[in-house]
ChimeraX commands (.cxc) that place a marker at each C-alpha (Angstrom):
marker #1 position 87.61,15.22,138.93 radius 0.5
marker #1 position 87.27,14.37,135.29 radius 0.5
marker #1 position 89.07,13.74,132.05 radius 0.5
marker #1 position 90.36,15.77,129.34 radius 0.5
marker #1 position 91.01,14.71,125.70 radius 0.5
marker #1 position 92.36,17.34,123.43 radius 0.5
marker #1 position 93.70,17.52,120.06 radius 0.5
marker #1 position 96.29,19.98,118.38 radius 0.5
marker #1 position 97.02,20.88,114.98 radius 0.5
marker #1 position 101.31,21.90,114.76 radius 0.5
marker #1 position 103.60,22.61,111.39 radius 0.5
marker #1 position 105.62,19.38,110.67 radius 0.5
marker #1 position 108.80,21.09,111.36 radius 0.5
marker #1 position 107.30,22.02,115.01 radius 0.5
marker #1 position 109.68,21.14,117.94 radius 0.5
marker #1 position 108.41,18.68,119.49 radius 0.5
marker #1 position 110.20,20.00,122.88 radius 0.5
marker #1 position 107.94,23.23,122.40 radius 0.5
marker #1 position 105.01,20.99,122.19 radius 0.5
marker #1 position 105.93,19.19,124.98 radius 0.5
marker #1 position 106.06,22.34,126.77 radius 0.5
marker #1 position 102.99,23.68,125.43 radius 0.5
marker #1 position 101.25,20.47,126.80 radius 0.5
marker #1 position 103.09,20.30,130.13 radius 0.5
marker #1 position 101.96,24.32,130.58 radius 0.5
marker #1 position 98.34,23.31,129.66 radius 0.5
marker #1 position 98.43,20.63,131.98 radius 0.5
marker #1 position 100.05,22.44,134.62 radius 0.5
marker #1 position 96.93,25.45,134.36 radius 0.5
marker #1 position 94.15,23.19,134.06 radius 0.5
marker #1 position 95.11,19.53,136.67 radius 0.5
marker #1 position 97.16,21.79,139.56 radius 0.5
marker #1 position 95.04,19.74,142.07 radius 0.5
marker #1 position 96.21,16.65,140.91 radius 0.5
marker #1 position 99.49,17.56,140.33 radius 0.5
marker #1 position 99.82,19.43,137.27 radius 0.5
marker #1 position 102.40,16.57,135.37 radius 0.5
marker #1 position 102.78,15.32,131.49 radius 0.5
marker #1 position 104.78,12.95,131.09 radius 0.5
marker #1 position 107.31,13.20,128.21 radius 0.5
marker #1 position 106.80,9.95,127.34 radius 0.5
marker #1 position 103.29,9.74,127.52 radius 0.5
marker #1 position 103.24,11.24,123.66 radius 0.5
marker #1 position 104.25,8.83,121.24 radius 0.5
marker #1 position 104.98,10.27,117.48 radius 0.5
marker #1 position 104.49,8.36,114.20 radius 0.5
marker #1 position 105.99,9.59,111.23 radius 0.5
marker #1 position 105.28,6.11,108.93 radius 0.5
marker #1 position 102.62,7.21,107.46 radius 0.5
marker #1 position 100.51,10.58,106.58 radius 0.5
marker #1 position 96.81,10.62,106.82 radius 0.5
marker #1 position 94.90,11.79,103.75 radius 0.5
marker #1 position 92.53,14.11,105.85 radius 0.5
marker #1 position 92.39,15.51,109.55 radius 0.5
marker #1 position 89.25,13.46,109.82 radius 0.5
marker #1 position 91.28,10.27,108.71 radius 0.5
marker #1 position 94.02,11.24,111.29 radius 0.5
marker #1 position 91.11,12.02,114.00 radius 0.5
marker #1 position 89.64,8.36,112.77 radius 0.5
marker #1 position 93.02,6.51,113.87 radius 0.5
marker #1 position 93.40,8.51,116.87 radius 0.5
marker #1 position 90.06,7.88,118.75 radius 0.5
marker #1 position 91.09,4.03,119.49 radius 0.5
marker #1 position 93.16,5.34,121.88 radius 0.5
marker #1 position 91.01,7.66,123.64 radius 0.5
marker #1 position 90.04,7.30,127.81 radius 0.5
marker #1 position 93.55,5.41,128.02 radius 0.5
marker #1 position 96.30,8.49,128.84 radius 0.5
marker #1 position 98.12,6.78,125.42 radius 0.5
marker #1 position 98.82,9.76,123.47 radius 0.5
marker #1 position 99.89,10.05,119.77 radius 0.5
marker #1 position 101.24,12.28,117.18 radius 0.5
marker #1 position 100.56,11.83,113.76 radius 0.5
marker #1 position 101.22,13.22,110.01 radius 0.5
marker #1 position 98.47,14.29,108.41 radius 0.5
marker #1 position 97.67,16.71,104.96 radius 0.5
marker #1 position 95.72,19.72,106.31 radius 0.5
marker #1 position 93.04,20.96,103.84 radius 0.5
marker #1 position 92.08,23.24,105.85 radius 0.5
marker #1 position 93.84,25.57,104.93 radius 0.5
marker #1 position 92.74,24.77,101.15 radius 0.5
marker #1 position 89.09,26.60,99.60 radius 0.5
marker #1 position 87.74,23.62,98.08 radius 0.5
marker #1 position 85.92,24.16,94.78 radius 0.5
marker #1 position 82.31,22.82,94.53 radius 0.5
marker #1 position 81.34,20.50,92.03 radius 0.5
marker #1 position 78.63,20.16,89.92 radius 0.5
marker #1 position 77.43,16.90,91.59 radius 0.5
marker #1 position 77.93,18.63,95.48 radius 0.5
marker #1 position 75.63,21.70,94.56 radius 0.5
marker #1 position 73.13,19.12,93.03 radius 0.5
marker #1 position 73.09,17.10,95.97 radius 0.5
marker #1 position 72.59,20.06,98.61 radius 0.5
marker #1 position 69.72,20.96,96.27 radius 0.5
marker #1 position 68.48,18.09,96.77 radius 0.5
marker #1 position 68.64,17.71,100.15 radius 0.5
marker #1 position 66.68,21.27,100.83 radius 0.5
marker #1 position 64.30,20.11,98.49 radius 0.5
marker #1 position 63.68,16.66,100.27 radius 0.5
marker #1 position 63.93,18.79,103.74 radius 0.5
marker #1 position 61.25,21.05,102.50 radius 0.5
marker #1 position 59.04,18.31,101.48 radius 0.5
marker #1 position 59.83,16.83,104.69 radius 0.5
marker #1 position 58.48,19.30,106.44 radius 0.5
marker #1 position 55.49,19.98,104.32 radius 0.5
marker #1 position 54.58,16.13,104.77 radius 0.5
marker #1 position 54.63,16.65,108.67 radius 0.5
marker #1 position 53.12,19.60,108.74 radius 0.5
marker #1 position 49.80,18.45,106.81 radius 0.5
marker #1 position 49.62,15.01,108.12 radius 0.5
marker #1 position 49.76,16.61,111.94 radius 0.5
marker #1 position 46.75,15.35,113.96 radius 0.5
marker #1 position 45.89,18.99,114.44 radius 0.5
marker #1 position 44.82,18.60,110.68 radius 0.5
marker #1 position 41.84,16.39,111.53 radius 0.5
marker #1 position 38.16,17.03,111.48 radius 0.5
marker #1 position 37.01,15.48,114.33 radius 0.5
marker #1 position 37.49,16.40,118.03 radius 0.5
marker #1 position 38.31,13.18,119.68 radius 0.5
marker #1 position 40.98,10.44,117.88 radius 0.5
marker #1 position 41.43,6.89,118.89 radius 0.5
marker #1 position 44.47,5.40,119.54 radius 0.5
marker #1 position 44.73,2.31,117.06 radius 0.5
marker #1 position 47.23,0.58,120.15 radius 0.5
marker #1 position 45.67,1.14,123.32 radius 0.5
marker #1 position 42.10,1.94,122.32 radius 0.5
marker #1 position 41.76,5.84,124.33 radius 0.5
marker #1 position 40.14,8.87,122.70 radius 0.5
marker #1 position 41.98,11.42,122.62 radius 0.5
marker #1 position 41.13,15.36,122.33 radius 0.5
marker #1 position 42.51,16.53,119.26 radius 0.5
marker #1 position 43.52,19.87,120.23 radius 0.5
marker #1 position 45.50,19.26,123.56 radius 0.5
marker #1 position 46.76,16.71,122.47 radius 0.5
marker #1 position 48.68,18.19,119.73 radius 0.5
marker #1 position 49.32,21.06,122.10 radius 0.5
marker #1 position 51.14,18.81,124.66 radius 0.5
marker #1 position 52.52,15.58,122.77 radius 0.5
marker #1 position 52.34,16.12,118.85 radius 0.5
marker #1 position 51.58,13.33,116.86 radius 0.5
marker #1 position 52.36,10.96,120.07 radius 0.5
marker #1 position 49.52,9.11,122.60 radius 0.5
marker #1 position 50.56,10.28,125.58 radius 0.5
marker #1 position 49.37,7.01,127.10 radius 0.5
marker #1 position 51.47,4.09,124.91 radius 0.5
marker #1 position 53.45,6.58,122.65 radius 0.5
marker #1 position 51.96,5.26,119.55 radius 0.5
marker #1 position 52.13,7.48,116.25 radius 0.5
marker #1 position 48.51,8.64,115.86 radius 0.5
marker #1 position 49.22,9.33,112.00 radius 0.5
marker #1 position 47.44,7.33,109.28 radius 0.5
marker #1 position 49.96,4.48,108.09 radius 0.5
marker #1 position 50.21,6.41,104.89 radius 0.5
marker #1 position 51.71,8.96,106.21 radius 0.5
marker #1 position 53.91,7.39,108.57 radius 0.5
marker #1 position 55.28,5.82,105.49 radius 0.5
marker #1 position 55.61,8.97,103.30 radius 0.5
marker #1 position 57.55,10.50,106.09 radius 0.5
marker #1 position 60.02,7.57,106.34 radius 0.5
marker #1 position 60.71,7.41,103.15 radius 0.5
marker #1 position 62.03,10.86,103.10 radius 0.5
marker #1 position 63.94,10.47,105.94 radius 0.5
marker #1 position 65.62,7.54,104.23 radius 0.5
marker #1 position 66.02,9.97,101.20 radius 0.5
marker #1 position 67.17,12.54,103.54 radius 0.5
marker #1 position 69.79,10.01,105.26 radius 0.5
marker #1 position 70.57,8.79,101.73 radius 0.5
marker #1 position 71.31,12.25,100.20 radius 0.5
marker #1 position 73.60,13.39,102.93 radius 0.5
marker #1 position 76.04,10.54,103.13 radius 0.5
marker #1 position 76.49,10.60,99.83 radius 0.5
marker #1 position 76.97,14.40,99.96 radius 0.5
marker #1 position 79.84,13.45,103.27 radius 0.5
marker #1 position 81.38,10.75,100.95 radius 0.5
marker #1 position 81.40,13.85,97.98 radius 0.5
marker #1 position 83.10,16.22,100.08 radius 0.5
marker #1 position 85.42,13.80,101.46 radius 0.5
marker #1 position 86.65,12.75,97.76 radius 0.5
marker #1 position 86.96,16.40,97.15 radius 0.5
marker #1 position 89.31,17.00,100.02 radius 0.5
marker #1 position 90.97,14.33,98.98 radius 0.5
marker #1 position 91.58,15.37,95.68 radius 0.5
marker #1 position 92.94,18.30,97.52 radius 0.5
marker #1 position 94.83,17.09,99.54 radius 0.5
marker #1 position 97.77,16.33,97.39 radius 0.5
marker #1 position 98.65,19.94,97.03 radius 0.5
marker #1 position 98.36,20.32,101.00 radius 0.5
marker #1 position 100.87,20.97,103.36 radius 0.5
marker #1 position 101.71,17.95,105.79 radius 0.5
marker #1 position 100.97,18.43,109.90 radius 0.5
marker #1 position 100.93,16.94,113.04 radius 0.5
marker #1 position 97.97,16.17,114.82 radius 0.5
marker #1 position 98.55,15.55,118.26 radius 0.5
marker #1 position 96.18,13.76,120.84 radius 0.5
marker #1 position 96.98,14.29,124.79 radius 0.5
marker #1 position 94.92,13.13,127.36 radius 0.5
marker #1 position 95.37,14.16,131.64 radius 0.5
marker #1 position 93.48,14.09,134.81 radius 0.5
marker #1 position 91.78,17.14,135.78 radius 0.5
marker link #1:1,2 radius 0.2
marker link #1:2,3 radius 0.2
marker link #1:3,4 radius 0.2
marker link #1:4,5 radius 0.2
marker link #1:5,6 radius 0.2
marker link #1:6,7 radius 0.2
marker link #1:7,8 radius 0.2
marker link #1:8,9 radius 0.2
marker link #1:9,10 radius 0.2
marker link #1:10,11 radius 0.2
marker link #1:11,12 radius 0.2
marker link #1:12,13 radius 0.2
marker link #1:13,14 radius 0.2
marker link #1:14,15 radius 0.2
marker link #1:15,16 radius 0.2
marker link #1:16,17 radius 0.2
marker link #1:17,18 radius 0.2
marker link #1:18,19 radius 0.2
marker link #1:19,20 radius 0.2
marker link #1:20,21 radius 0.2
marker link #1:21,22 radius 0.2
marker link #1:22,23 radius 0.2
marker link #1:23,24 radius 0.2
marker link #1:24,25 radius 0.2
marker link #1:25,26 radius 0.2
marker link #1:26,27 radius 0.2
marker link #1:27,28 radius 0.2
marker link #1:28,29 radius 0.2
marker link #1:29,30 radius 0.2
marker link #1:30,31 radius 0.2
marker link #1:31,32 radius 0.2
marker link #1:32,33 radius 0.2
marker link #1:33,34 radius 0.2
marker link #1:34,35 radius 0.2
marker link #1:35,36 radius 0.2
marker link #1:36,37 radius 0.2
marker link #1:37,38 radius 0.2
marker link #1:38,39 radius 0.2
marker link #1:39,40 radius 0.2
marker link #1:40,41 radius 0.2
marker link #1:41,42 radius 0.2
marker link #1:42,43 radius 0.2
marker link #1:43,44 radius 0.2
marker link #1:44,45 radius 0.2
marker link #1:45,46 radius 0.2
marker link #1:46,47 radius 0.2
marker link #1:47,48 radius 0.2
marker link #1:48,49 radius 0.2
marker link #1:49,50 radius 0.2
marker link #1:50,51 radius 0.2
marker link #1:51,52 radius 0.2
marker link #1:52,53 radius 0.2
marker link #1:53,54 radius 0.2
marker link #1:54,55 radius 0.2
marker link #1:55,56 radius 0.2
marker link #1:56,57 radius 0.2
marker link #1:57,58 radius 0.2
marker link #1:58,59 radius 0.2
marker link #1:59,60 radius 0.2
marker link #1:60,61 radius 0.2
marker link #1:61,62 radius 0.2
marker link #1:62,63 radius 0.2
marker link #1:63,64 radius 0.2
marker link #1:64,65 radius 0.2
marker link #1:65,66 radius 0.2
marker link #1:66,67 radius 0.2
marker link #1:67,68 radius 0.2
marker link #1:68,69 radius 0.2
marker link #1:69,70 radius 0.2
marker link #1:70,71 radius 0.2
marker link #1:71,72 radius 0.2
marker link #1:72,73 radius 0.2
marker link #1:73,74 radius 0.2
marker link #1:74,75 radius 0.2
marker link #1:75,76 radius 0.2
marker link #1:76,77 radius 0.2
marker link #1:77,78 radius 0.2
marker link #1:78,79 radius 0.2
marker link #1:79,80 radius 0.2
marker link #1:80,81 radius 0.2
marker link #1:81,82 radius 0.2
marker link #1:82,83 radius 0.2
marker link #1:83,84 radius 0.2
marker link #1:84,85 radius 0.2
marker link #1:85,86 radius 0.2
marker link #1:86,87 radius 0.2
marker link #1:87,88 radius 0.2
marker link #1:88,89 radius 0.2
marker link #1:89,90 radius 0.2
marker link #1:90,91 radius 0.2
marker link #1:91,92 radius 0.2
marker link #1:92,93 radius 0.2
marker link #1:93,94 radius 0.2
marker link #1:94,95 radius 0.2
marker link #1:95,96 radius 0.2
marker link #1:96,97 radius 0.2
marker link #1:97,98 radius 0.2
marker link #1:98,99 radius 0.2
marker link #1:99,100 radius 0.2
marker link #1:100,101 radius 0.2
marker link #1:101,102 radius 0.2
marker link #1:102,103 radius 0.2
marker link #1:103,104 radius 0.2
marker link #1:104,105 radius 0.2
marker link #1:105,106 radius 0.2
marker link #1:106,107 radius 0.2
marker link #1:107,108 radius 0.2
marker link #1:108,109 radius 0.2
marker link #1:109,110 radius 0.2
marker link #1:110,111 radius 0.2
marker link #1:111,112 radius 0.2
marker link #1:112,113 radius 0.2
marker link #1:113,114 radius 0.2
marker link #1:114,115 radius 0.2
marker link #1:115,116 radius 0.2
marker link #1:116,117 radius 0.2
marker link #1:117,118 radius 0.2
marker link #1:118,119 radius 0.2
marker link #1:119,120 radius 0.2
marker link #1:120,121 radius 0.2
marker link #1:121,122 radius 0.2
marker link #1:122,123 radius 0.2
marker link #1:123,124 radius 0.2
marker link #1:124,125 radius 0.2
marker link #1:125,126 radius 0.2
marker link #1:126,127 radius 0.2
marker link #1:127,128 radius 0.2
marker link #1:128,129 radius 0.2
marker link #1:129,130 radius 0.2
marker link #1:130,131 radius 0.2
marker link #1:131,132 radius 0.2
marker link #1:132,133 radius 0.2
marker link #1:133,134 radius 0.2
marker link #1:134,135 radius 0.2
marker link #1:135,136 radius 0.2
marker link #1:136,137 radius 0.2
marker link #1:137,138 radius 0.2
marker link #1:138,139 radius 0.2
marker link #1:139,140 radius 0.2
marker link #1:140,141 radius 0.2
marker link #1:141,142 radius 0.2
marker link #1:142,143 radius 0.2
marker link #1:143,144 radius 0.2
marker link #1:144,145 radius 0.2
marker link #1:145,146 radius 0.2
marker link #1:146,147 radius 0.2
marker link #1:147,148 radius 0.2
marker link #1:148,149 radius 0.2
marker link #1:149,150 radius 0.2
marker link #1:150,151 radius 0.2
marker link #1:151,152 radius 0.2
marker link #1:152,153 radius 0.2
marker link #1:153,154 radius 0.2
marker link #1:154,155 radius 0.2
marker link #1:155,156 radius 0.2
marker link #1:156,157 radius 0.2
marker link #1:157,158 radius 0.2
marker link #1:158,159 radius 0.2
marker link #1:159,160 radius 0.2
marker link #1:160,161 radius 0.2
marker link #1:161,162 radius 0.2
marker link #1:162,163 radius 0.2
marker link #1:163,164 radius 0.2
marker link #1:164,165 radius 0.2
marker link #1:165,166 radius 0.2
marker link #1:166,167 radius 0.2
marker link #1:167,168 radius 0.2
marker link #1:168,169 radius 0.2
marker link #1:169,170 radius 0.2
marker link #1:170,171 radius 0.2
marker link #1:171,172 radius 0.2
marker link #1:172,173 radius 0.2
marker link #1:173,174 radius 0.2
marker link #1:174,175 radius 0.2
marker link #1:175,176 radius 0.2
marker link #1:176,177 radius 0.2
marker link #1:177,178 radius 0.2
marker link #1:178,179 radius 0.2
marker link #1:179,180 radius 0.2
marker link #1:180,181 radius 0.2
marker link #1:181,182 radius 0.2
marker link #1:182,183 radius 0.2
marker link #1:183,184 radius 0.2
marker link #1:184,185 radius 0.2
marker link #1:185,186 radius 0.2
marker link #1:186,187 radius 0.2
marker link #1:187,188 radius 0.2
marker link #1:188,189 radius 0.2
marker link #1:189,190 radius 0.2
marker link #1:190,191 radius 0.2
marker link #1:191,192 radius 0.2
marker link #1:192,193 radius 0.2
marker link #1:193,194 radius 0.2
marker link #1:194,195 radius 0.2
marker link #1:195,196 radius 0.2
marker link #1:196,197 radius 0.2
marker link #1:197,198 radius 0.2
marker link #1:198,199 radius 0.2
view
């Protein structure tokens, strides 16, 4: 016994009795031990409004998720649409590969494996530590209190380009979200339909 929660893109000019049917089929095939039955009025359609974006349309239509209260609305499918890159998108991605790659030459050389010595303290719980197997089994971890065994220096360096990382790709998201957008005016309109059964 579980619970499914689809979504379906249809033209605007769809019937919504052959979506109905669609569902009711689907429905049908996948809950037959429960019953196999979709309500017709269980899918409620808005036309008042068009979302920008699928994501937008997805966005409204999670709130009523886990509740069998199933909704239909407008949205402008870009999709369909080959978005151009911009200038400022390709100079963010290279960016972001550059801070990855620095990222991971940061971890690599501030590994514990790096050290000198055979044995390293833990700064938290006081143990000593073999260097080797302990790289081996838990990376850059005390197996004992979980501690990070890296020098605070590079604990730091590391963050920060994470945070640069993090930084970088929502403002990449928000750049390709403008973009589609921007495209989205020239976009034909769809439904997106959410339907929810038993199964």
């Amino acid at each position: 016994m579980g619970h499914a929660i689809n979504y379906a893109v249809y033209e605007r000019n769809v019937s919504r009795k052959a979506v109905l049917a669609e569902i009711q089929e689907e429905v049908m095939h996948e809950d037959w031990q429960e019953g196999g039955w979709y309500p017709d009025s269980q899918l409620k359609w808005h036309e008042d409004h068009v979302f920008e974006t699928r994501e937008d349309a997805e966005r409204f239509l999670e709130r009523y998720e886990g509740e069998y209260d199933d909704h239909a609305v407008l949205f402008r499918n870009t999709d369909r649409i080959t978005l151009k890159k911009s200038a400022e998108e390709t100079k963010l991605e290279e960016r972001l590969n550059r801070l990855k790659a620095e990222l991971s030459a940061i971890e690599g050389g501030a590994a514990i494996s790096n050290r000198k010595s055979a044995f390293i303290g833990c700064p938290s719980c006081g143990s000593k530590l073999e260097r080797v197997g302990l790289y081996r089994k838990f990376g850059n971890v005390c197996p004992i209190c979980s501690t990070d065994l890296r020098s605070k220096t590079d604990r730091n360096r590391v963050a920060a380009k994470k945070k640069g990382i993090r930084e970088t790709e929502k403002r990449l998201e928000q750049k390709r979200y403008e973009m589609k957008v921007k495209a989205s005016r020239s976009a034909p309109i769809c439904w997106l339909v959410k339907y929810e059964y038993h199964v």
